[in-house]
N, C-alpha and C positions, 0 to 999 in steps of 0.2 A: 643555208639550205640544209632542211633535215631530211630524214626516212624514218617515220613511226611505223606498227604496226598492229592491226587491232583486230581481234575477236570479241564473240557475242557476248551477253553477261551472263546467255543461257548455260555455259559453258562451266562443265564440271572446275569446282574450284583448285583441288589438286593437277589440273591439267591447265586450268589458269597460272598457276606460281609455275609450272614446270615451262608456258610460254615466253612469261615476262622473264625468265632469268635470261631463254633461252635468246629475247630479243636485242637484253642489254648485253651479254658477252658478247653477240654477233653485231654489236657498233651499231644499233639501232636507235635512236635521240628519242626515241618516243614510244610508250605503252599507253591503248587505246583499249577501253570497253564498251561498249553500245548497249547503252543502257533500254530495255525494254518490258515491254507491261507482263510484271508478275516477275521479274530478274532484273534486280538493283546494282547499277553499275559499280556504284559506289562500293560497295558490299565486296564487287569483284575487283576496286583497285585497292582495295585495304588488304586480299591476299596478295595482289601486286606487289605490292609495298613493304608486305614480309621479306621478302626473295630479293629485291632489288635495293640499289642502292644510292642509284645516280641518274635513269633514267627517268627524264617526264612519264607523268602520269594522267591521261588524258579520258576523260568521260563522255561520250560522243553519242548524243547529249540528252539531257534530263529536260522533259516537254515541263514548262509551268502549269500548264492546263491540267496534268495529272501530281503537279506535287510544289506548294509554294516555296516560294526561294527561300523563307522563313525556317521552313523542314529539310530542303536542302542545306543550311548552314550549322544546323541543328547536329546536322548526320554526320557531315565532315568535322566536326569537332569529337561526336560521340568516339568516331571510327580512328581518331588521331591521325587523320591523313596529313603526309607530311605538306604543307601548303605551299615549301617552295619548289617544290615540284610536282604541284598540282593543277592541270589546264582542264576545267570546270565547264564543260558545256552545257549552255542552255539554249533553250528555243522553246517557239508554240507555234503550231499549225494553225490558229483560229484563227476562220477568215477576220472577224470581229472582235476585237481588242487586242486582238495578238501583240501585235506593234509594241502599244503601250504596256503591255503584260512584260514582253521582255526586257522594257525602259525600266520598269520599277526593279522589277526582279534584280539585275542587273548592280541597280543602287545598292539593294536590301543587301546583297551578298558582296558586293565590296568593301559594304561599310562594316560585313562583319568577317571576313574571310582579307587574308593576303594571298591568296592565288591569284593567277592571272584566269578572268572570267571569258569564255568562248562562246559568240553566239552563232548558231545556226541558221544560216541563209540561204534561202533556195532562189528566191525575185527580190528586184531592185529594191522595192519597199526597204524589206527584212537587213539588203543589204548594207543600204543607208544607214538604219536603226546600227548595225554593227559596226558600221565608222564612229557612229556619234557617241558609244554605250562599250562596246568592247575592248577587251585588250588584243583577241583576237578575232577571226571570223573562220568558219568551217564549212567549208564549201562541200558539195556531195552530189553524187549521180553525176558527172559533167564529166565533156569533153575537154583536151588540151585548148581548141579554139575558143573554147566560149569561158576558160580564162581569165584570159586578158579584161575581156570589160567588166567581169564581173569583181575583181580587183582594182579598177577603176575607181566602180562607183563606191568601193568602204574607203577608198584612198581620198575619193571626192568629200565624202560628206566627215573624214575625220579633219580634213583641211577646214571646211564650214563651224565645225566647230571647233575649231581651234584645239586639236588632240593628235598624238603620236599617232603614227601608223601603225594599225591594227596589227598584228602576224595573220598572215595568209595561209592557211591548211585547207586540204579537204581530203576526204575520205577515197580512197578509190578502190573498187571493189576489185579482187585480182584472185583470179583462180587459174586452176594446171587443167588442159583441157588434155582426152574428152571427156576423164572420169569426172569432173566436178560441172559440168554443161549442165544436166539438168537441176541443180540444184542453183546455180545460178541462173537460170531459166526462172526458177520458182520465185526466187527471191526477186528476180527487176518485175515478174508479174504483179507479186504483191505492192511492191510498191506503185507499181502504174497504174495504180486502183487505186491509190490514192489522190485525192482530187490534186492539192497543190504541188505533189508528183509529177503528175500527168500533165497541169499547165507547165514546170521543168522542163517536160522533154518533148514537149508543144515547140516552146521558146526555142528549145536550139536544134530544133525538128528534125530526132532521130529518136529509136525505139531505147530502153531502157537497160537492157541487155548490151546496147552497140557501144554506151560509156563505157565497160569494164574494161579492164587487160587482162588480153586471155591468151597463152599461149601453151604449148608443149613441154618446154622447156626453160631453165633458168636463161640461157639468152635471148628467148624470146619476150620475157618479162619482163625482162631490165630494160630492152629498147622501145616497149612500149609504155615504161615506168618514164626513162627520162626525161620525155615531152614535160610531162607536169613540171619536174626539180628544175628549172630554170623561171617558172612562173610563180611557184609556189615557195614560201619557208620550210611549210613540213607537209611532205608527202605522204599519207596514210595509209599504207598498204593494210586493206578491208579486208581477211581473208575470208573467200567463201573456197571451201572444200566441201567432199562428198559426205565427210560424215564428219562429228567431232570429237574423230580422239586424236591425241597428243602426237601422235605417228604422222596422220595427213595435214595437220597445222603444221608443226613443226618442220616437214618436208617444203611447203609452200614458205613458211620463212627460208629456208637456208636458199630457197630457189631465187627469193627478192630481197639477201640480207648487201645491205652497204658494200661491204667488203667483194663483193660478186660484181657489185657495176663497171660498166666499161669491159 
């Protein structure tokens, strides 16, 4: 059972090294960047990587649809990301070949990368595909209950095909209420605009904002964190704070750092 924690890739780079150092002293198993259009996550865990020394290095994650795994393997060689401690997320939202887009992809960067590859699931399909293709799966927007099955079906279909079990992560979005409210507000709206989002939080029928842990204070965080850490391997404290500088990131880790649980 781990605790990662991950910011955006929009995120000033010198305020990124100042995160990741700040994650791995405070006994955090995991640095997370969320890779997004026009901010290369990659990019952002190559300054990770300056700064740190022991901690996973986790990219959460890189759509195929926007950049072939070809290009992806390309990058992490150019950038010397350290590969044994590199967990490489991929995914694709197309309703139409997605699947097989992240079967190939998948191949492409095993056969040319030694990191362990992570793929992104939101419904069973996708799920599947990450039993059958991944080393790991990366779960996101979810509740503690809806878990369980969805751990199930990668645990189902790695047994079908004859493959280890995957490692179990997802993302969970954790912010310090009330100053960071509307901006988590912002962010579960955007994504509930997104259609295969939207079918997400259809399936386990609650609003997109009611996934995150949100509380006041660092105990209120920690008891709403540790529902997941008995389901999950690594638990990825998403942070959404009010603005991003180094001061309200870093206040929101020390509030969900390992060391703090219980």
């Amino acid at each position: 059972m781990g605790r990662g924690f991950g910011i955006a890739a929009s995120i000033d780079h010198a305020v990124m090294k100042q995160v990741a150092k700040a994650a791995e002293d405070a006994g955090f198993s995991s640095f997370w960047v969320n890779d997004t259009p026009g901010n290369d996550g990659l990019d952002g865990l190559a300054a990770a990587a300056s700064v740190t020394s022991q901690i996973k290095l986790g990219v959460g994650v890189i759509p195929l649809d926007r950049r072939p795994s070809g290009s992806i393997a390309d990058d992490v060689q150019r950038l010397q990301l350290p590969q044994d401690r590199l967990w490489l997320g991929i995914g694709s939202p197309a309703r139409q070949g997605g699947l097989d887009k992240v079967r190939s992809g998948a191949a492409e960067l095993h056969e040319r990368l030694r990191c362990k590859v992570i793929v992104a699931a939101l419904g069973p399909k996708m799920s599947g595909v990450a039993g059958e293709v991944g080393d790991g799966v990366l779960f996101n927007w979810l509740l503690p209950a809806y878990v369980a099955g969805s751990v199930e079906r990668v645990e189902f279909s790695a047994r079908q095909h004859d493959r280890p079990r995957p490692l179990m992560m997802a993302y969970i979005r954790s912010a310090i209420m009330p100053e960071a409210e509307e901006r988590l507000n912002q962010e579960a709206g955007r994504y509930a605009g997104i259609p295969n989002y939207a079918a997400h939080f259809e399936r386990q029928g609650v609003e997109a904002a009611h996934t995150a842990v949100r509380g006041v204070n660092s105990a209120a965080l920690q008891s709403r964190i540790e529902p997941y850490e008995g389901l999950l391997d690594e638990t990825v404290v998403r942070a959404i704070t009010v603005d991003d500088s180094a001061g309200k990131i870093l206040e929101l880790l020390a509030a969900t750092a390992p060391h703090n649980a219980g």
